[in-house]
C-alpha positions in Angstrom: 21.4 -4.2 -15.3 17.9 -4.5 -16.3 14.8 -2.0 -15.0 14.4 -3.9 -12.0 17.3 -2.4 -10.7 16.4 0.4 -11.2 13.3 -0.1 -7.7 14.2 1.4 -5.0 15.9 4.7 -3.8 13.4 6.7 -4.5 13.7 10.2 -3.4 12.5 12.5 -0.5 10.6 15.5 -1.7 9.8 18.8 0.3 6.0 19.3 1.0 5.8 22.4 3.0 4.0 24.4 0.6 1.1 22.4 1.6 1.6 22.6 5.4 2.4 25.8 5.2 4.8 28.2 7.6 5.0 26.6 10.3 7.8 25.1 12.8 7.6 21.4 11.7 9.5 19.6 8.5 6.7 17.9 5.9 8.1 15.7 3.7 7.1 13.0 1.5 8.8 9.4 0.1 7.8 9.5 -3.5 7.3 5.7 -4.7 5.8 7.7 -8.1 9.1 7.1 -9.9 9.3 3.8 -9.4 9.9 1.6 -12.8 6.0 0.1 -12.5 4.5 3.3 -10.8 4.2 2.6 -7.2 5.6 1.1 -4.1 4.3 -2.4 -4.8 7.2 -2.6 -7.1 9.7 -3.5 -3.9 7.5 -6.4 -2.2 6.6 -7.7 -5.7 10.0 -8.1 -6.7 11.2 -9.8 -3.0 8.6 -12.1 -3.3 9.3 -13.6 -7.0 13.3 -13.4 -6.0 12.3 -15.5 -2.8 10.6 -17.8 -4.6 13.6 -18.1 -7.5 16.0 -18.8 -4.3 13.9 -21.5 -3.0 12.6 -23.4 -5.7 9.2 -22.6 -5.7 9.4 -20.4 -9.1 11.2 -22.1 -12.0 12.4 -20.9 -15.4 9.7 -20.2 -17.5 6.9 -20.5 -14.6 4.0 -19.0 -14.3 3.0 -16.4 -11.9 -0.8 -16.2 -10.2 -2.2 -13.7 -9.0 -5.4 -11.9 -7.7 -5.4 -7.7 -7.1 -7.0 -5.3 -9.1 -4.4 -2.5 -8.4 -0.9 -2.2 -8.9 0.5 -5.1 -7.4 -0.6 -6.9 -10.5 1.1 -4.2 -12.7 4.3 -4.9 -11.1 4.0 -8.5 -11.2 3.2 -8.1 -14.9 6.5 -6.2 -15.4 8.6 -8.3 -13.6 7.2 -11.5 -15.3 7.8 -9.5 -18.7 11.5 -9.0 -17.1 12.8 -12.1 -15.9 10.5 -14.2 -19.0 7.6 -15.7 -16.9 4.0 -15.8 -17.6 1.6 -13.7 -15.7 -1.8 -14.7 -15.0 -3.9 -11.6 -13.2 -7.0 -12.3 -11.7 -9.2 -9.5 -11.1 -13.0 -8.6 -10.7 -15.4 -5.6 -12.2 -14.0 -2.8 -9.8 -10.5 -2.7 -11.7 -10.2 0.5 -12.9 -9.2 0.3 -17.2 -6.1 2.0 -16.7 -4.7 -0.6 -14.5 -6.5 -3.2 -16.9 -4.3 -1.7 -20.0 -1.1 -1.4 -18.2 -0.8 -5.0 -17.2 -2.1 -6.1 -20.8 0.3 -3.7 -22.0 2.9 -5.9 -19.7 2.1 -9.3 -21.7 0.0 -10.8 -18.4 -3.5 -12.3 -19.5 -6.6 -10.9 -17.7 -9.3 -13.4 -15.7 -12.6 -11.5 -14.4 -14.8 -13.0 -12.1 -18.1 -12.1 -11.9 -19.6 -13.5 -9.3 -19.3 -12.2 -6.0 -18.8 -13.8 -2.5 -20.8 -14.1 0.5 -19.8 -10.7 1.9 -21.3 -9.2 -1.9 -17.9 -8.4 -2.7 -15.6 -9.6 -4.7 -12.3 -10.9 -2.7 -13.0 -14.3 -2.0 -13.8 -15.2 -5.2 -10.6 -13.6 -6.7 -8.9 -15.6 -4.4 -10.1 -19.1 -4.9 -10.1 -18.8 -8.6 -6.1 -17.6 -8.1 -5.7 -20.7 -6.0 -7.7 -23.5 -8.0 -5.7 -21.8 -11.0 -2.1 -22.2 -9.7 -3.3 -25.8 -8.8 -4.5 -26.5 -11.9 -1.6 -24.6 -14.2 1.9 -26.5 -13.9 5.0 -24.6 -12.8 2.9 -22.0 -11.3 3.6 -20.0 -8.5 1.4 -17.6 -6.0 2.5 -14.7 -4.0 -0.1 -14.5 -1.8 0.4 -10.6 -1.2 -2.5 -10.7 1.1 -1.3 -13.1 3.3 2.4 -13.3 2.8 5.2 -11.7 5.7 7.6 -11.7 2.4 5.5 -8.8 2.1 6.5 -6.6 5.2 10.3 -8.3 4.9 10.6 -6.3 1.5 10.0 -2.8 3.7 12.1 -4.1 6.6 14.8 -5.1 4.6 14.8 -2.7 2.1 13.0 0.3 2.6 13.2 0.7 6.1 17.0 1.3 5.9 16.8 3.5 3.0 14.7 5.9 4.6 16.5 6.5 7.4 20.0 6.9 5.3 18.0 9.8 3.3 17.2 11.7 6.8 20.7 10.6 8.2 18.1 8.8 11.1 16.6 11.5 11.5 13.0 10.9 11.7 10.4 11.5 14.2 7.0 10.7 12.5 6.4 8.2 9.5 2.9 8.1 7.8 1.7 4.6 5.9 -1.1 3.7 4.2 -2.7 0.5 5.2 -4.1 -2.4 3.0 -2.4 -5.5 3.6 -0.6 -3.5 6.1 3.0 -5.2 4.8 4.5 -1.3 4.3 2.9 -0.5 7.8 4.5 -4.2 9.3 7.7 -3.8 8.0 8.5 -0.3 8.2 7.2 -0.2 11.8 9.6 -3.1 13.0 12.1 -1.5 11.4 11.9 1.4 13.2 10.8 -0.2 16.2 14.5 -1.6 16.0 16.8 0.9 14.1 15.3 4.5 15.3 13.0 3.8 18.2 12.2 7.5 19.1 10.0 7.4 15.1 6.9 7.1 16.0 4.6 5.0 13.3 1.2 6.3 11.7 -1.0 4.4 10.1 -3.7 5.9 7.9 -6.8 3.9 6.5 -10.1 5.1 4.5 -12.9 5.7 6.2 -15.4 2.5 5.6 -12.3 0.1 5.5 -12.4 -2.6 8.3 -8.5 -2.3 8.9 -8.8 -0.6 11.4 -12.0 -2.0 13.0 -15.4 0.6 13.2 -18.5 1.1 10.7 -17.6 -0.8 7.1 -19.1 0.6 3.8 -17.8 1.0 0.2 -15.4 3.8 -0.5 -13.8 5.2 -3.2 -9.9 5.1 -2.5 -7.7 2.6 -3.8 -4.6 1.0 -2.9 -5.9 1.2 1.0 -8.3 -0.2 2.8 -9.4 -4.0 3.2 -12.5 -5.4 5.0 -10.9 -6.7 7.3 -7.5 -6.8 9.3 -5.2 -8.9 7.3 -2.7 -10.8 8.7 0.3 -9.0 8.0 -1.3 -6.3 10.6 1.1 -5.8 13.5 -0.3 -2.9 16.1 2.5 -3.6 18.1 4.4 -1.7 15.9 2.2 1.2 15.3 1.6 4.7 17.6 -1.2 6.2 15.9 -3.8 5.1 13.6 -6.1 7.3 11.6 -8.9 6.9 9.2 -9.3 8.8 6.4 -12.5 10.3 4.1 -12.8 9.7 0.5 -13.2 13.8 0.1 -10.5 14.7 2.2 -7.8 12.2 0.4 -8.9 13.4 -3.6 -8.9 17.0 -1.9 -5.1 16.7 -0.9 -4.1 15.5 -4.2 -5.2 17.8 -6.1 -3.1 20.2 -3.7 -0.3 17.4 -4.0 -0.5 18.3 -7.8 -1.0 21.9 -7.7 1.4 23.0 -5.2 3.8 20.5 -4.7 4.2 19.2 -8.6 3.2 15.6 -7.6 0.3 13.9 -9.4 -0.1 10.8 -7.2 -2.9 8.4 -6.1 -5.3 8.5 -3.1 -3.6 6.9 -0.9 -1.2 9.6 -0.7 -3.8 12.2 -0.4 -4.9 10.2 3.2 -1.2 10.1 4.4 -0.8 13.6 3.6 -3.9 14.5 5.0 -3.0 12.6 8.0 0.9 14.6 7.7 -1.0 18.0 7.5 -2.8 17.3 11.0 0.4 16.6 12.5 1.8 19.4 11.2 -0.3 21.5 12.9 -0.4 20.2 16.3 3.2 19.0 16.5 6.0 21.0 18.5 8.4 22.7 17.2 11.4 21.3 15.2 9.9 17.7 14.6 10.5 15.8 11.3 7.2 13.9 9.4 7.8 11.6 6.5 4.8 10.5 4.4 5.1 7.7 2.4 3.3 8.7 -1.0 2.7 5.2 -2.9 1.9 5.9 -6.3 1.3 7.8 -9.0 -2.1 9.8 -10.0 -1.8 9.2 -13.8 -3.6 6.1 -13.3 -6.2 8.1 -11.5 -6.7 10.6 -13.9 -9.9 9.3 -15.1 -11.7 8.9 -11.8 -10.1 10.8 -8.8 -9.1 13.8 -10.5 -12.3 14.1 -12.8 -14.1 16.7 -11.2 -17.6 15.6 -13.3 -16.9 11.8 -12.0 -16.1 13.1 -8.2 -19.5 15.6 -8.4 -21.3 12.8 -9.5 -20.7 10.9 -6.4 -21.8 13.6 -4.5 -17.6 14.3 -3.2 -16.6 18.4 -3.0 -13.0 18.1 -3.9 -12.7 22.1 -4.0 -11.4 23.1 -0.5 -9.1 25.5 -0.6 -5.5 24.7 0.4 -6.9 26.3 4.4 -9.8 24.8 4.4 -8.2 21.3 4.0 -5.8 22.4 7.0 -9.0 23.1 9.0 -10.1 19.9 8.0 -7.2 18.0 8.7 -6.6 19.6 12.6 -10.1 18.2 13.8 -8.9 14.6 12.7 -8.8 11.6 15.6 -7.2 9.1 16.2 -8.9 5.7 16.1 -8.8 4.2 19.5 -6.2 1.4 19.8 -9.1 -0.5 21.4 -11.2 -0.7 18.1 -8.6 -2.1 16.6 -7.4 -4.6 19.0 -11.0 -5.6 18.9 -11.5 -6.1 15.0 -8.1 -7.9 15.1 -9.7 -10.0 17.7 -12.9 -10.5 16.1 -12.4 -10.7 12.2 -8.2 -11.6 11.5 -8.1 -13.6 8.7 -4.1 -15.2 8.4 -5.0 -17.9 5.3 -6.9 -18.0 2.8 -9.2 -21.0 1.3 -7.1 -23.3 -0.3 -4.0 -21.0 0.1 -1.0 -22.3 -1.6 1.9 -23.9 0.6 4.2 -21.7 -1.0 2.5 -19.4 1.4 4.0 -21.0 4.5 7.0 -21.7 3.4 7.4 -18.0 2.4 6.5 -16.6 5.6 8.9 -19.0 7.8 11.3 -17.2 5.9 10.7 -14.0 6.0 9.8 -14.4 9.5 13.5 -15.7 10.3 14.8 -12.7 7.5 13.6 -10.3 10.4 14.8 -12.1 13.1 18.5 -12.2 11.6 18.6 -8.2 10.8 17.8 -7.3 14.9 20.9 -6.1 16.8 
């Protein structure tokens, strides 16, 4: 057994101190504890196993990668693991923490500078991850943005243990979106094993997941500019959007009532929980999924002097936030059959072919697990 084993089953916590007494069950899936700090440890893992399997990553390859967030942290681990060199490119936004843990890892840093067309810097990570694992022998790319192997880690493996935890018991599940694979694959898993769930997804406000207005925010590990490919609305009831205040807001209550310091994205599920626990019947069970850990964050989104300097009031009282939280809507479904429409992207330039090949599989992986 090495610490890779140890990903997954992760536990189930009570949150009903923040929702209050009320008739509905608040829960959240706490991905905090997992060996590299977040949920990205599960797809990470599927995909470098999936590549092992199929030839496409040797003994002593080299893995290549571009993310800025904790994708790249569990890649690093997993390369320190199983003896392969990690190669993480990232750009100016990546937070120092996430820098130092990967470092701390053994994977070698590339930033790029320059930024794309859109003024950002996506593309350019990308094409210098994929002119890299060209260039480098024996090197393989995940892909995370653009691989199913992605969502096939959820349907495979988390899907099935959440519903063992709540004995299939489940009637609402909250997700984060980003490259939407936790959203994909735990809402066709549902979709197949416990129908009567019904499947929430929560974005950032200024994100273009979910179609509408794009502008920068300040959440991480959600939000993309633009639907990704892995995005499946098919599979998905409700879909919110989320502010930057309102997310750092909830986890400082997720830290000071419920004992867990975790990142923003789990402030904007919660947030998004909290609303539904308010204008729910009676009797109904909500999971949020709660992706990683705050102690990454503890520098930015906790910092009161860095959120007041960005103009964000993360002081609402635990009442206010649930005042806040009730007026929340629903982004209409049209939006974001319309972004989908209008801006999918499902390759990248110069994407490797180990992309493809991935995704027929994972693609058939799904296939084989319906009844």
């Amino acid at each position: 057994m090495d610490i890779l084993d140890a990903i997954g089953e992760t536990p189930i916590v009570d949150l009903s101190s923040l929702a209050g007494a009320g008739r509905v069950s608040l829960l959240g899936k706490w991905e905090g504890v997992s060996p590299g700090g977040g949920i990205k440890d599960r797809p990470a893992r599927r995909l470098v196993t999936e590549a092992e399997r199929m030839g496409l990553l040797r003994p002593r390859g080299v893995i290549i990668e571009a993310t800025s967030g904790n994708f790249g942290i569990s890649l690093a681990m997993i390369g320190a693991v199983r003896g392969y060199r990690v190669i993480i490119v990232v750009d100016p936004k990546v937070s120092p923490s996430h820098r130092r843990v990967m470092e701390a890892y053994g994977a070698e840093i590339i930033e790029v500078t320059e930024p794309d067309a859109s003024g950002g810097y996506f593309w350019t990570r990308l094409e210098t991850a994929n002119r890299l694992a060209q260039e480098i022998p024996a090197s393989f790319r995940p892909d995370q943005h653009f691989s199913l192997m992605n969502a096939a880690a959820h349907f495979r493996e988390t899907g099935p243990e959440i519903l063992r935890q709540l004995c299939g018991q489940l009637d609402y599940l909250v997700v984060a979106v980003s490259t939407a694979g936790q959203l994909r694959g735990l809402g066709s898993y549902m979709r197949v094993h416990s129908p009567g769930t019904r499947v929430v997804g929560v974005d950032a406000v200024g994100s273009g997941v979910f179609g509408g207005e794009r502008h920068p925010y300040l959440q991480s590990g959600i939000g993309l500019a633009w639907p990704p490919s892995n995005l499946d609305v098919a599979v998905v009831d409700l879909m919110y959007k989320v502010e930057d205040s309102d997310s750092f807001a909830t986890c400082r209550h997720l830290a000071r009532k419920a004992g867990i310091l975790a990142g923003s994205s789990s402030g904007s599920v919660t947030f998004v929980g909290l609303h539904l626990a308010q204008t729910l019947p009676a009797h109904q069970r909500i999971l949020c999924v709660l992706s990683d850990s705050g102690e990454r964050y503890l520098d930015t989104l906790y910092d009161a002097k860095w959120a007041a300097e960005r103009g964000l009031d993360c002081s609402l009282s635990i009442s206010e936030l649930r005042d806040r939280a009730l007026g929340l809507k629903p982004v209409p479904r049209s939006d974001v059959e319309r972004a989908i429409a209008d801006n999918l992207h499902t390759v990248a330039p110069h994407a490797p072919a180990s992309t493809a090949a991935l995704n027929s599989a994972a693609l058939l992986e799904i296939s084989a697990c319906r009844p």
